[in-house]
KELO-245531 format. One line per field, with one value per residue (C-alpha): residue number from 0; residue in three letters; x, y, z. Coordinates in Angstrom, 2 decimals. Last residue first. Layout:
N
seq	NUM	...
type	ALA	...
u	X	...
v	Y	...
w	Z	...
***
This chain:
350
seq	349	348	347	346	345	344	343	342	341	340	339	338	337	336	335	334	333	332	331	330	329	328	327	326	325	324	323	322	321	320	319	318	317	316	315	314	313	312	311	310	309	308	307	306	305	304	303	302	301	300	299	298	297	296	295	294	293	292	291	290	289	288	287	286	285	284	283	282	281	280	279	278	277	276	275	274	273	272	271	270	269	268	267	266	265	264	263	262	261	260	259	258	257	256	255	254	253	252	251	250	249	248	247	246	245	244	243	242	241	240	239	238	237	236	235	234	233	232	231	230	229	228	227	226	225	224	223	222	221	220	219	218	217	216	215	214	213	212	211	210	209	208	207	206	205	204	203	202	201	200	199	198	197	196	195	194	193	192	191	190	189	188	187	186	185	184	183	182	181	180	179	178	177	176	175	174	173	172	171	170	169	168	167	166	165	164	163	162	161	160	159	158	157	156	155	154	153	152	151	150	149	148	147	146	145	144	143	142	141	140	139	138	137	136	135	134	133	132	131	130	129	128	127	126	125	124	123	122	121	120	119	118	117	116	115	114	113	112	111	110	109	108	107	106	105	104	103	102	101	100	99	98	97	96	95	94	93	92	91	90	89	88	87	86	85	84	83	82	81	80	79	78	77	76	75	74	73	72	71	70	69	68	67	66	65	64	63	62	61	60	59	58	57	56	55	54	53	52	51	50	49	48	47	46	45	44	43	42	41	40	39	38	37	36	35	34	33	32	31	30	29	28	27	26	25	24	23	22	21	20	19	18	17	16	15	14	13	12	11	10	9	8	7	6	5	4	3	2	1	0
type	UNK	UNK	UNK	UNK	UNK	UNK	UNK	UNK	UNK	UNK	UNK	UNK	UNK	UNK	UNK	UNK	UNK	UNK	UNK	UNK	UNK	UNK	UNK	UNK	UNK	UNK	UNK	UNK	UNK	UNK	UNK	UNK	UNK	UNK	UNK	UNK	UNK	UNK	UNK	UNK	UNK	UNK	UNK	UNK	UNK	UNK	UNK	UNK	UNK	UNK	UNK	UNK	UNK	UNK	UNK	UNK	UNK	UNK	UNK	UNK	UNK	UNK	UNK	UNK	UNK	UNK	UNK	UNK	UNK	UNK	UNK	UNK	UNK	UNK	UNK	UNK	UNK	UNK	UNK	UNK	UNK	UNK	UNK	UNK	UNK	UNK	UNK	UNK	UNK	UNK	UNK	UNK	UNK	UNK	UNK	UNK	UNK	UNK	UNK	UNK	UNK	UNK	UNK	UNK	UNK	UNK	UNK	UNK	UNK	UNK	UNK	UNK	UNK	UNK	UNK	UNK	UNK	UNK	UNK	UNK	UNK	UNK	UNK	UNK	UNK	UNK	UNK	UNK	UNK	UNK	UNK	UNK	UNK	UNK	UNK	UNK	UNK	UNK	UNK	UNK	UNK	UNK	UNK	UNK	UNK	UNK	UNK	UNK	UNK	UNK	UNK	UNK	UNK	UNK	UNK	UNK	UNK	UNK	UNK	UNK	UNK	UNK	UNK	UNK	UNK	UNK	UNK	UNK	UNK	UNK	UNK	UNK	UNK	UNK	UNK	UNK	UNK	UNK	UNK	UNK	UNK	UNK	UNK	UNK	UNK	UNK	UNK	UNK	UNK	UNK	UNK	UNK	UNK	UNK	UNK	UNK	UNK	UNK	UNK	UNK	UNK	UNK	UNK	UNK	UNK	UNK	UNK	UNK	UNK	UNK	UNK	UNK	UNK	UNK	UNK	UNK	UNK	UNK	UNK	UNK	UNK	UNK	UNK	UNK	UNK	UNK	UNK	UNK	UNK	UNK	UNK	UNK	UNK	UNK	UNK	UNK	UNK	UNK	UNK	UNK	UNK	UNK	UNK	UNK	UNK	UNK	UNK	UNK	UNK	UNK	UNK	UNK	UNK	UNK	UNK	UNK	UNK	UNK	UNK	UNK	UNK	UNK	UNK	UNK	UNK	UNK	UNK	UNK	UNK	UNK	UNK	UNK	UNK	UNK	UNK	UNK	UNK	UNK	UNK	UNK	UNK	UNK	UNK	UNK	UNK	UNK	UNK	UNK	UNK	UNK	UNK	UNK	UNK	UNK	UNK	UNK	UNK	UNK	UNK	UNK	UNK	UNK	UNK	UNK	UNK	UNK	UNK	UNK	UNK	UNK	UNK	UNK	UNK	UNK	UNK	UNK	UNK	UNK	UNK	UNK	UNK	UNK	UNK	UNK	UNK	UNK	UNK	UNK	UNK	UNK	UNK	UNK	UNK	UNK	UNK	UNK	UNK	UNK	UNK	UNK	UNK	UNK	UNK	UNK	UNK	UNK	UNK	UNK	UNK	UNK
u	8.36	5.66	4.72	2.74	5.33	5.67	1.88	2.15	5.57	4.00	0.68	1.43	4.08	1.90	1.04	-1.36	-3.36	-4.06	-6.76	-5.79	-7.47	-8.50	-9.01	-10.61	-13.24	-12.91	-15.02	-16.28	-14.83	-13.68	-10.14	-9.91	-11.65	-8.78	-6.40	-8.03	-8.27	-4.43	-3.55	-5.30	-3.69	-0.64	-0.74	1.01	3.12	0.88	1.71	1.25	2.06	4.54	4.98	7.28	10.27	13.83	10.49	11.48	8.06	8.77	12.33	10.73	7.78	10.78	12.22	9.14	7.98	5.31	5.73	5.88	8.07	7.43	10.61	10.39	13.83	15.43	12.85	12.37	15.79	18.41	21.27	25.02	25.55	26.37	22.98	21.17	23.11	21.86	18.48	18.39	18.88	16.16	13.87	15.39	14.33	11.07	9.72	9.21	10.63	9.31	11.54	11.11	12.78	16.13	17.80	20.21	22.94	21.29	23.79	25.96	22.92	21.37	24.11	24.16	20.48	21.62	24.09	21.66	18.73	21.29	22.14	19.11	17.59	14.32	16.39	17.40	15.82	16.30	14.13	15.52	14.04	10.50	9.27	6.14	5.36	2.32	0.12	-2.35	0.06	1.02	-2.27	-1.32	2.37	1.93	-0.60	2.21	4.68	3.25	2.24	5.26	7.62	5.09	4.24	8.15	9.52	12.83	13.35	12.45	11.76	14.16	12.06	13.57	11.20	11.70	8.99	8.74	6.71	5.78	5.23	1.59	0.16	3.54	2.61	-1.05	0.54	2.72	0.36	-1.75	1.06	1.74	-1.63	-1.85	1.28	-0.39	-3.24	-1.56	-0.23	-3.31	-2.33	-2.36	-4.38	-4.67	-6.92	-7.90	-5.13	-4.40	-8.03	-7.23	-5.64	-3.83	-1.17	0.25	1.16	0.54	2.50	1.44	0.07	-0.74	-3.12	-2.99	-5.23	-3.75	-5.26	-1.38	-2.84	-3.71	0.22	2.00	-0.25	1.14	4.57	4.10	1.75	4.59	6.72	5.51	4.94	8.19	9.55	6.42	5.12	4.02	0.91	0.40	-2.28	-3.15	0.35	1.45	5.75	5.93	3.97	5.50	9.47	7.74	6.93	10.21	11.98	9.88	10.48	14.56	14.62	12.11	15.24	15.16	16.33	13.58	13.05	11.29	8.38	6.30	4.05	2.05	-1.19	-2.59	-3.78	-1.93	1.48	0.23	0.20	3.49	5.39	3.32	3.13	6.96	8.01	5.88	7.75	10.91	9.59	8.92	12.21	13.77	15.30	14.35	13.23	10.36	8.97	7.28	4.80	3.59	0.89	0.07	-3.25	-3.43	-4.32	-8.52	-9.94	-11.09	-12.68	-14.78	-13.96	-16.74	-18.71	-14.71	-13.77	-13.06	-11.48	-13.55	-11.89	-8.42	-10.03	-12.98	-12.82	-15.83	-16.62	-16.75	-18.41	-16.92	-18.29	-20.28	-20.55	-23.83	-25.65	-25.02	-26.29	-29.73	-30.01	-29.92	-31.97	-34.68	-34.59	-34.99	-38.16	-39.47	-39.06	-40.20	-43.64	-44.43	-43.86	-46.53	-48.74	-48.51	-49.53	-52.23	-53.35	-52.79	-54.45	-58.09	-58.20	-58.30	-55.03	-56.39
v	-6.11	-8.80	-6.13	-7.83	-6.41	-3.32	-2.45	-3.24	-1.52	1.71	1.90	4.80	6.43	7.31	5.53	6.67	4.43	3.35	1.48	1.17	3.24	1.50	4.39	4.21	1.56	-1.68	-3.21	-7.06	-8.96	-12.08	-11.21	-7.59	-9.20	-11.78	-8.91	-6.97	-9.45	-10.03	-6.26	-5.72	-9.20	-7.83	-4.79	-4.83	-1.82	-0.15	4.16	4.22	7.87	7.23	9.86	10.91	9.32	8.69	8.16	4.55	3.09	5.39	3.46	0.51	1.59	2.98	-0.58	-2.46	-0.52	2.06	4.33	7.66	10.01	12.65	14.14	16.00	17.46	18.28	15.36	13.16	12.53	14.01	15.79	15.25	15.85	12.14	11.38	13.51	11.92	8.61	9.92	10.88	7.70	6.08	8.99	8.30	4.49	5.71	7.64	10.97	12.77	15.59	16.92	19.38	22.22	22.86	25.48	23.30	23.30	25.13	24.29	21.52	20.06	20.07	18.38	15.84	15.34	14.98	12.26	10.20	10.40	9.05	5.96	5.50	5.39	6.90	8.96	11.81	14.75	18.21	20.48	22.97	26.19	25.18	27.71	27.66	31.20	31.82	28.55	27.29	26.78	23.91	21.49	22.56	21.90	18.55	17.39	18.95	17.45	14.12	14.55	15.34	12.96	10.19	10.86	10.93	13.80	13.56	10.34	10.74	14.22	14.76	18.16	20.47	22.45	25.40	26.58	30.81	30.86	30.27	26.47	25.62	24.08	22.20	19.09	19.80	21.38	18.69	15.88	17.38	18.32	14.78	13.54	16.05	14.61	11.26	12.91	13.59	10.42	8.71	4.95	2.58	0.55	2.76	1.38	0.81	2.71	4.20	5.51	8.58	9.96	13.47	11.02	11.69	8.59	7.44	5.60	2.65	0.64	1.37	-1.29	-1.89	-3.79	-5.42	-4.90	-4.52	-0.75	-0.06	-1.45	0.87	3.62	3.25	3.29	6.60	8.34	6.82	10.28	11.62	10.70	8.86	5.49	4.01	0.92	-1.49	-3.60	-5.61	-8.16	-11.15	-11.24	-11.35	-12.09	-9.60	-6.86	-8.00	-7.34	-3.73	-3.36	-4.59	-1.46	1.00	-0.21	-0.02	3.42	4.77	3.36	3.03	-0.55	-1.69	-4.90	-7.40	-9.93	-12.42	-13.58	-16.75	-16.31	-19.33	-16.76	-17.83	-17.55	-14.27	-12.83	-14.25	-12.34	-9.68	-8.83	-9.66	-6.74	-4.41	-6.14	-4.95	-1.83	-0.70	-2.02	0.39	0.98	-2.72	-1.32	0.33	-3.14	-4.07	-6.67	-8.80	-10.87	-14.25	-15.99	-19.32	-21.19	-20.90	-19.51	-16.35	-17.80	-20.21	-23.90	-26.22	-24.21	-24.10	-20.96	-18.56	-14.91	-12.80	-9.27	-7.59	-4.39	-5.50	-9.03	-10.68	-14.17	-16.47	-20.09	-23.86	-26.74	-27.44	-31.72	-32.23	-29.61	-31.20	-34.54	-32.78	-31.14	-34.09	-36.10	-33.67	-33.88	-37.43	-37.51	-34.86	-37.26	-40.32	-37.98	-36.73	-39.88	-41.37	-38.59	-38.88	-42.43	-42.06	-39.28	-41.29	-44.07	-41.81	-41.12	-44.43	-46.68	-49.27
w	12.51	14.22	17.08	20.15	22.58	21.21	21.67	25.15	25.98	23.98	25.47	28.19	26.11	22.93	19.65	17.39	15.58	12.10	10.35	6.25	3.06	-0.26	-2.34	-6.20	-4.68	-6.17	-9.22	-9.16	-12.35	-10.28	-11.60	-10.20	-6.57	-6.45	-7.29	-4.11	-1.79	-2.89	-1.96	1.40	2.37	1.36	3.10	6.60	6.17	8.49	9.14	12.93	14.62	17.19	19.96	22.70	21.49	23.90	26.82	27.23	26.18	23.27	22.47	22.47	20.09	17.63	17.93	17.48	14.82	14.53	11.39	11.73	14.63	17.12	18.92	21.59	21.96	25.84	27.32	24.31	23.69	25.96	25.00	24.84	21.37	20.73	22.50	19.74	17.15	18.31	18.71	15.15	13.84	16.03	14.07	11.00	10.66	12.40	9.20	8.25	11.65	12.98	15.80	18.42	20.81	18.75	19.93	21.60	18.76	15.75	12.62	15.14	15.79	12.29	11.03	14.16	12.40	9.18	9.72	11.82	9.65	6.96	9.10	10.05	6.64	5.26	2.52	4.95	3.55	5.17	6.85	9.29	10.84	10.88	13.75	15.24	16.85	14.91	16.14	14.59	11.26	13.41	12.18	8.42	8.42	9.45	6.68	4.05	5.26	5.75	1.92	0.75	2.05	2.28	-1.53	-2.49	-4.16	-2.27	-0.31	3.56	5.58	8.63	10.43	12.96	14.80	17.16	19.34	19.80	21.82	25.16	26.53	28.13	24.87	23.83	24.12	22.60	19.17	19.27	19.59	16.40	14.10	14.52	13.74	11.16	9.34	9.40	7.82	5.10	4.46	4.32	4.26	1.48	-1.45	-4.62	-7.29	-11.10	-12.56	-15.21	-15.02	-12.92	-15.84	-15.34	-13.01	-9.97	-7.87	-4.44	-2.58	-0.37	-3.37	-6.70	-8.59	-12.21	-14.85	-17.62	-20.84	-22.72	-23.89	-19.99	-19.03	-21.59	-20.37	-16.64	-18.44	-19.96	-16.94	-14.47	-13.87	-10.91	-7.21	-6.04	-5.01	-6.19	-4.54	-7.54	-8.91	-12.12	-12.62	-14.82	-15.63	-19.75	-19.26	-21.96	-19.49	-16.47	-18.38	-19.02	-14.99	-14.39	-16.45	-14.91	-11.75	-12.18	-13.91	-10.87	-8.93	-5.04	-4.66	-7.82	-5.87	-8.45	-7.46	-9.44	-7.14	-8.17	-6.61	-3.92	-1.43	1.36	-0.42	-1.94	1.73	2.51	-0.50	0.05	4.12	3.78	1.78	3.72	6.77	5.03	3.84	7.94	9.03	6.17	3.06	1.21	-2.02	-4.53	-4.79	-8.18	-7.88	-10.96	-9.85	-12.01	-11.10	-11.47	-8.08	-8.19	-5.11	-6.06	-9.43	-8.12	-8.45	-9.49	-12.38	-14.01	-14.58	-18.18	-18.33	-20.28	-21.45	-19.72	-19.05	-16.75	-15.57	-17.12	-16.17	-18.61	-18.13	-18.47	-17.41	-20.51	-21.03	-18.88	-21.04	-23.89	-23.03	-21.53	-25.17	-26.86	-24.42	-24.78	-28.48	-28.77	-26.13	-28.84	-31.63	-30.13	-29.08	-32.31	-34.18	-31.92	-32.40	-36.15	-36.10	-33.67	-36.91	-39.43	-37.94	-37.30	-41.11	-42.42	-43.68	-45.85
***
């Protein structure tokens, strides 16, 4: 006869066995899920392993679109990426465009089919991306813009710009001449050699630089012309400009280095003197154009950094970690002048 007090050690006997069972049921379970989503904005839940964290893992895809190979200064922009996504452990898939907004369109859409985590490009001019940057939002594939700017109505096309302030680049120059030529009466002559038409550097450098000299009334742009970025164009336009003005010409703005050391070969043709006859005051900061300062042919060198890549992979391991960026990612520059030139030239990689 089973009495009252045996049911109940009974019952607490089957109580316990069948909690122990359910402990070890759940413990089991746990031990088996490795896996957990992290959220990475537009493109939904993208899943890691507990052991490797996301920024380190070795399977994210990068499309990069290159705007081309036109100067030093692209080159080593070129290389910043390519090595810089080495390092990282992100497969690079990269495309030079060779100055066609045709060309980067078209390997932007090939990145969309071939389904990268990330796209990214350099644009070889400001407008006409809104399409193709929509294209990329409906694919959920977040975009980043780098050393160009782009104009867009819809900020959210992309998630962030990574590059220099071009505008204030031009100040900088504006800037050194406006002190150079304190003590010198009026009126000063200016030629300017801008880079590829409709291009952000172009305009914006402009721009800044025409601000700063507006100071002073008896500044005189009497030539600007565009000369693609190249030496070999800033050459032809400058010996242009010389036989157009001759020795009127008191200063130079050049957009980029490439057309500065261009310049000063047509300069030398003419049978003037570089950077004592025409102060010239040139963007980028090369080794060449740094070499030629620390020889007085340039009297200033305003640094625009190509070096970017590790800017831009921080920032597509960030994207894919699900952090946000800041809309502007803006690089350190300097300005370079005679009595640090041979230094800084020294220790230049490009």
């Amino acid at each position: 006869m089973i009495t009252p007090y045996s049911r109940l050690l009974l019952l607490s006997v089957f109580l316990v066995l069948f909690v122990a069972a359910a402990v070890g049921c759940v413990s089991n379970s746990s031990s088996t899920a490795t896996r957990t989503p992290v959220p990475t904005g537009e493109k939904g839940p993208v899943e890691t392993t507990d052991e490797i964290p996301i920024a380190s893992r070795q399977d994210i895809k990068l499309g990069f679109s290159q705007l081309g190979s036109e100067s030093d200064w692209r080159l080593a922009n070129t290389a910043s990426i390519r090595e810089a996504a080495k390092e990282a452990g992100i497969e690079l898939l990269f495309d030079n465009a060779e100055q066609s907004q045709e060309k980067q369109i078209e390997a932007i859409r090939r990145f969309i089919a071939q389904k990268v985590d990330v796209i990214a490009f350099s644009p070889v001019v400001q407008s006409g991306w809104e399409p193709i940057m929509k294209e990329v939002k409906q694919a959920g594939i977040p975009m980043i813009v780098s050393d160009r700017s782009v104009e867009v109505s819809d900020s959210s096309l992309y998630v962030t710009f990574i590059g220099s302030d071009f505008t204030e680049e031009g100040r900088k120059a504006g800037k050194y001449l406006l002190d150079k030529m304190r003590d010198v009466p009026g009126p000063v002559v200016i030629a300017e050699l801008k880079g590829t038409e409709g291009s952000a550097p172009s305009v914006e450098r402009g721009k800044g630089f025409r601000e700063i000299i507006a100071k002073r009334e008896d500044f005189q742009i009497v030539s600007s012309e565009y000369a693609n970025f190249t030496q070999k164009e800033g050459k032809e336009a400058m010996r242009a400009l010389l036989r157009e003005q001759g020795s009127r010409i008191d200063a130079l703005f050049a957009h980029n280095d490439d057309m500065a050391l261009g310049a000063i070969e047509a300069i030398e043709e003419f049978g003037l003197r570089p950077g004592e006859d025409i102060v010239i005051l040139s963007v980028d900061g090369t080794r060449k154009a740094l070499e030629m300062l620390a020889a007085g042919k340039i009297n200033v060198v305003v640094e625009c950094n190509p070096l970017l890549g590790p800017n831009l992979m921080q920032a597509v391991k960030e994207l894919m970690a699900g952090r946000t960026l800041p809309k502007r990612i803006v690089t350190p520059e300097s300005v370079f002048t005679q009595a640090i030139a041979e230094k800084a030239a020294s220790g230049r990689k490009y």
